[in-house]
C-alpha positions as CSV (number, residue, x, y, z in Angstrom):
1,X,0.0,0.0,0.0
2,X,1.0,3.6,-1.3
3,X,1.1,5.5,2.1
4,X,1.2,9.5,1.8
5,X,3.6,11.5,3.6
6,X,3.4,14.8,5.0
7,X,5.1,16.7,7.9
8,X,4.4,18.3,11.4
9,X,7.0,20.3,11.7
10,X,6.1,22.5,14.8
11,X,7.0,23.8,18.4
12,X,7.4,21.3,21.3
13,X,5.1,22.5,23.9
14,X,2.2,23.4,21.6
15,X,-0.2,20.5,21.6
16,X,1.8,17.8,19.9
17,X,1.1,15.0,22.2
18,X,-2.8,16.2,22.4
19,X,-3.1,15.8,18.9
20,X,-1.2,12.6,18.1
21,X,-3.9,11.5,21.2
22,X,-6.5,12.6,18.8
23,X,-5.5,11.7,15.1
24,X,-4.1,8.6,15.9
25,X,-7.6,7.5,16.5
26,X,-8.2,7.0,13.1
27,X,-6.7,3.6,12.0
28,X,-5.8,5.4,8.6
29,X,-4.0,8.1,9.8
30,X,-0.9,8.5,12.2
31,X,1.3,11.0,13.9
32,X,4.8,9.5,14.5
33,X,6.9,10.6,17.2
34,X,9.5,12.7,17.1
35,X,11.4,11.1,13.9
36,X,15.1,10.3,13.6
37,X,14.6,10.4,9.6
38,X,15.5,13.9,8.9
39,X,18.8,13.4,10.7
40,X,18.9,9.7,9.1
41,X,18.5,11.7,5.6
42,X,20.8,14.8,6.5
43,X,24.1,12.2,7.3
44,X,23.4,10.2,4.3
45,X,23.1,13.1,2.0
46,X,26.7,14.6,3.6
47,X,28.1,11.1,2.6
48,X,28.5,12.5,-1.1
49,X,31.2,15.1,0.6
50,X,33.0,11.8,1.8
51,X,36.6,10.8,0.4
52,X,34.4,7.0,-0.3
53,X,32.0,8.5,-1.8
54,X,33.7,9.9,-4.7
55,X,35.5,6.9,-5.6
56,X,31.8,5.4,-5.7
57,X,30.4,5.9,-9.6
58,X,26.6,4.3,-8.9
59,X,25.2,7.8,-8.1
60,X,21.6,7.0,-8.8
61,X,21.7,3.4,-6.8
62,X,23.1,5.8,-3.6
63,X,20.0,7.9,-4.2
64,X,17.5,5.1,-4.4
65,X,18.3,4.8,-0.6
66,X,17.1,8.0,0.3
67,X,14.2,7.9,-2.3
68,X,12.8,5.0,-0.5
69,X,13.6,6.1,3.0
70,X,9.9,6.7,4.3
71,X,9.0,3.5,2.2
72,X,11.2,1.5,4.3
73,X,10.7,2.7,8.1
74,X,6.9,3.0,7.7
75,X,7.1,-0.4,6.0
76,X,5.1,-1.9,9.1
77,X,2.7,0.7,9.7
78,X,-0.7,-0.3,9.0
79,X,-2.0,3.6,8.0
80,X,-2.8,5.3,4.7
81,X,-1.5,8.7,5.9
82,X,1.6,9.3,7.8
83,X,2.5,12.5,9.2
84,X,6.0,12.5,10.3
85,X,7.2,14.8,12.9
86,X,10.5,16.1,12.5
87,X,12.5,18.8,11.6
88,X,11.5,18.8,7.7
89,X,11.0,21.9,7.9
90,X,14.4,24.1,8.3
91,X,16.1,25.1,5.0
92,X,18.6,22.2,4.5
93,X,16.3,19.5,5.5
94,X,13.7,20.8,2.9
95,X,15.9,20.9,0.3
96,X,16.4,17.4,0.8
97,X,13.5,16.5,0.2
98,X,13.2,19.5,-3.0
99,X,16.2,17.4,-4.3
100,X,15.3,13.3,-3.6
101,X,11.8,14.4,-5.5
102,X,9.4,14.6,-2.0
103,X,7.7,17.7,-2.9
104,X,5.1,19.0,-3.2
105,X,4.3,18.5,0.2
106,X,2.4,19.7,2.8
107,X,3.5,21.0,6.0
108,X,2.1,22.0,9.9
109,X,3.4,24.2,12.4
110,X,2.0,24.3,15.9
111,X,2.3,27.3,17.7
112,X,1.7,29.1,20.9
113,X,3.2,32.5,22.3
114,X,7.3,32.5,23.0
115,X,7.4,33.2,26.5
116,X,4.2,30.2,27.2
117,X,6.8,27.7,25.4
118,X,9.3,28.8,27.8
119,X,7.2,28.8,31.1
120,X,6.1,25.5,29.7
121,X,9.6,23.8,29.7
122,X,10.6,25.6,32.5
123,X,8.0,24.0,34.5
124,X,8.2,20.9,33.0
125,X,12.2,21.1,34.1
126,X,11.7,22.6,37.9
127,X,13.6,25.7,36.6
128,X,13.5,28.7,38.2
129,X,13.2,32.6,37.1
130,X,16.5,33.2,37.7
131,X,17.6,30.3,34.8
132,X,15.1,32.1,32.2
133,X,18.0,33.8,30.2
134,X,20.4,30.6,30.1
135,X,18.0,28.7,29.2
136,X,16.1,30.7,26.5
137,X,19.6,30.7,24.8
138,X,19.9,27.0,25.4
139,X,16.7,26.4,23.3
140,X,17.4,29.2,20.7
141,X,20.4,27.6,19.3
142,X,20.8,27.0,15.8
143,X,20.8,23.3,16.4
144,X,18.4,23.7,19.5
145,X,14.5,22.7,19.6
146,X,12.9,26.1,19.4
147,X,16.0,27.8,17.4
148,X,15.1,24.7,14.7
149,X,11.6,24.9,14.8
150,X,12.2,29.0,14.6
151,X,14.3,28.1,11.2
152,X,11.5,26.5,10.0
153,X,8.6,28.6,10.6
154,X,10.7,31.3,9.2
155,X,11.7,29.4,5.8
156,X,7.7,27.9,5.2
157,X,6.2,31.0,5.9
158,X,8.4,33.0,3.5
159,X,9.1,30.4,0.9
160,X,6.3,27.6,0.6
161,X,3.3,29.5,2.6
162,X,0.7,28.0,0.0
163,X,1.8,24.6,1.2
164,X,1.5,25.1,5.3
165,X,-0.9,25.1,7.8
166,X,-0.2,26.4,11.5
167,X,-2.5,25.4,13.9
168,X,-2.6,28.0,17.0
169,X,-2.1,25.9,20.5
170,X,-5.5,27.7,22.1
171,X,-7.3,26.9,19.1
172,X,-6.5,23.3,19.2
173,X,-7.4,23.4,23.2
174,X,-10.6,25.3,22.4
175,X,-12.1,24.4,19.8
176,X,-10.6,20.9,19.3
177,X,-13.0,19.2,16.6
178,X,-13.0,22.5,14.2
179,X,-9.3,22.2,14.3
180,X,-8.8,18.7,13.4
181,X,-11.1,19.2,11.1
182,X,-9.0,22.0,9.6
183,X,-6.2,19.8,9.5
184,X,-7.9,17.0,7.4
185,X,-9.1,19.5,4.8
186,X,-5.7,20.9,4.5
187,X,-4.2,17.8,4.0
188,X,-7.2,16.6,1.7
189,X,-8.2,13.5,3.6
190,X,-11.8,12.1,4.6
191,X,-13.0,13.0,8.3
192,X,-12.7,9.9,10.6
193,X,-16.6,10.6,12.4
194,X,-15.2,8.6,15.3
195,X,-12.8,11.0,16.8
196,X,-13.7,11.9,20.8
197,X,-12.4,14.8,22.4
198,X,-12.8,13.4,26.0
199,X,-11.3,9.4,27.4
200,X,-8.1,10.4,25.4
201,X,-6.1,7.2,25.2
202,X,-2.5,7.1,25.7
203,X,-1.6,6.0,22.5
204,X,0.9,7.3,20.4
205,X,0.9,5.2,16.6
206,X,3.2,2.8,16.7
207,X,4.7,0.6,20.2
208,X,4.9,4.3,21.3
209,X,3.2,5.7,24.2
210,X,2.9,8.8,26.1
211,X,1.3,10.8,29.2
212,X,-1.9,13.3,28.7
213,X,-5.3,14.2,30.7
214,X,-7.6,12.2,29.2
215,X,-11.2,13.6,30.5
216,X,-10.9,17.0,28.7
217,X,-8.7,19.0,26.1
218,X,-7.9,22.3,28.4
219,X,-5.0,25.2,27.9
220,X,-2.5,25.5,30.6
221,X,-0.7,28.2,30.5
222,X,1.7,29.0,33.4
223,X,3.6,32.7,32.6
224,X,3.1,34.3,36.2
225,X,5.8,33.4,37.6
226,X,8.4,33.5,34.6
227,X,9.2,37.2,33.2
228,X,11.6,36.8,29.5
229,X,14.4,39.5,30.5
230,X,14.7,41.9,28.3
231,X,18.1,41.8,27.2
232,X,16.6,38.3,26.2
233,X,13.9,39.9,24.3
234,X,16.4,41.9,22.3
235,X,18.8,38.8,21.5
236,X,16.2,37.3,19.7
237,X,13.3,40.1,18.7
238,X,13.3,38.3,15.0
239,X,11.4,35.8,16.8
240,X,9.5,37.6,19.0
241,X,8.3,39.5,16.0
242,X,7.5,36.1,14.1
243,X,5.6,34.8,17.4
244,X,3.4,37.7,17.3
245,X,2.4,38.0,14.5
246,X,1.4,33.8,14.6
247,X,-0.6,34.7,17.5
248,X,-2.9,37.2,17.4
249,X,-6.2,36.9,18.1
């Protein structure tokens, strides 16, 4: 069976879990966990910079491993749709897939405000205000989880908008159904009618499972108690900018 790939290629912090607990309901359709093929695809493709490499002359058989990559690790998942979350998103990932013929795709972006991500991990960490700024670097690096997920926002929105879909955090929280919904039209694929929104189940697609409140979809959003500095807010007011103008009412 043909299975069609697209990506979900967000923020961590933003829902992801919530909706993998949702979509994977349908026995067609999957959210992966976080997916080791865009490194897996990144290191192979370097390989043609390698000394062996260039004493190799089968070009094309070297490609037909990348070309079938997703054909090969979703080889024992049972679903139609697949949407793989990883970092397809930043500019050298998506131009491996421009260049192993993967597009057009389609991509989503989850997103909430900057500083809730932050309070978010913060909390989920036991850190402390006084570790805001070390760690807001930490996560902005250009090989970091937010600073990656940054690249990518940045590069979609700018050079393959009519392709991507971002899904606000509140809006998945609040008005679940329409959202998943939204998500199924954008990606062109019939409406499971058996999705619940309440009795989550902690499953996760494939031998993969994970933690959520199951009774209700609900927002948290814990920013009290941590306050971005604003030398931090300077550093990196590109993103802040982008952030804002994602989230506005």
């Amino acid at each position: 069976m043909e299975k069609k790939i697209y990506y979900l290629s967000g923020f961590f912090r933003c829902g992801n879990t919530l909706l993998r607990s949702i979509i994977n309901q349908n026995p067609d359709f999957c959210i992966t966990p976080n997916s080791i093929l865009p490194e897996v695809a990144y290191r192979l493709h370097g390989l043609k910079q390698h000394y062996i490499y260039k004493e190799y002359p089968l070009n094309k058989d070297f490609d037909c491993i990348i070309k079938n990559i997703f054909k090969n690790y979703y080889s024992l998942y049972k679903q139609k749709y697949i949407l793989e979350q990883g970092r397809w998103g930043t500019p050298a990932n998506f131009n491996i897939l421009k260049e192993y013929g993967f597009l057009p795709a389609k991509f989503i972006i989850l997103i909430r405000p900057f500083v809730e991500i932050v309070s978010s991990f913060m909390r989920l960490n036991n850190l402390s205000q006084p570790q805001t700024a070390k760690q807001c670097d930490e996560l902005m690096e250009e090989h970091a989880q937010i600073g990656q997920a940054f690249l990518a926002l940045d590069f979609l929105t700018k050079e393959y908008k009519e392709n991507l879909l971002i899904i606000k955090y509140k809006d998945l929280c609040s008005n679940t159904e329409e959202t998943i919904k939204s998500i199924y039209d954008f990606l062109d694929i019939p409406y499971y009618q058996k999705h619940r929104f309440t009795n989550l189940e902690q499953v996760d697609g494939h031998n993969f499972q994970t933690t959520i409140r199951t009774d209700k979809t609900e927002q948290k959003v814990y920013t009290d108690k941590i306050v971005i500095p604003l030398k931090v807010r300077e550093k990196y007011k590109n993103v802040y900018k982008l952030f804002k103008q994602f989230n506005k009412e």
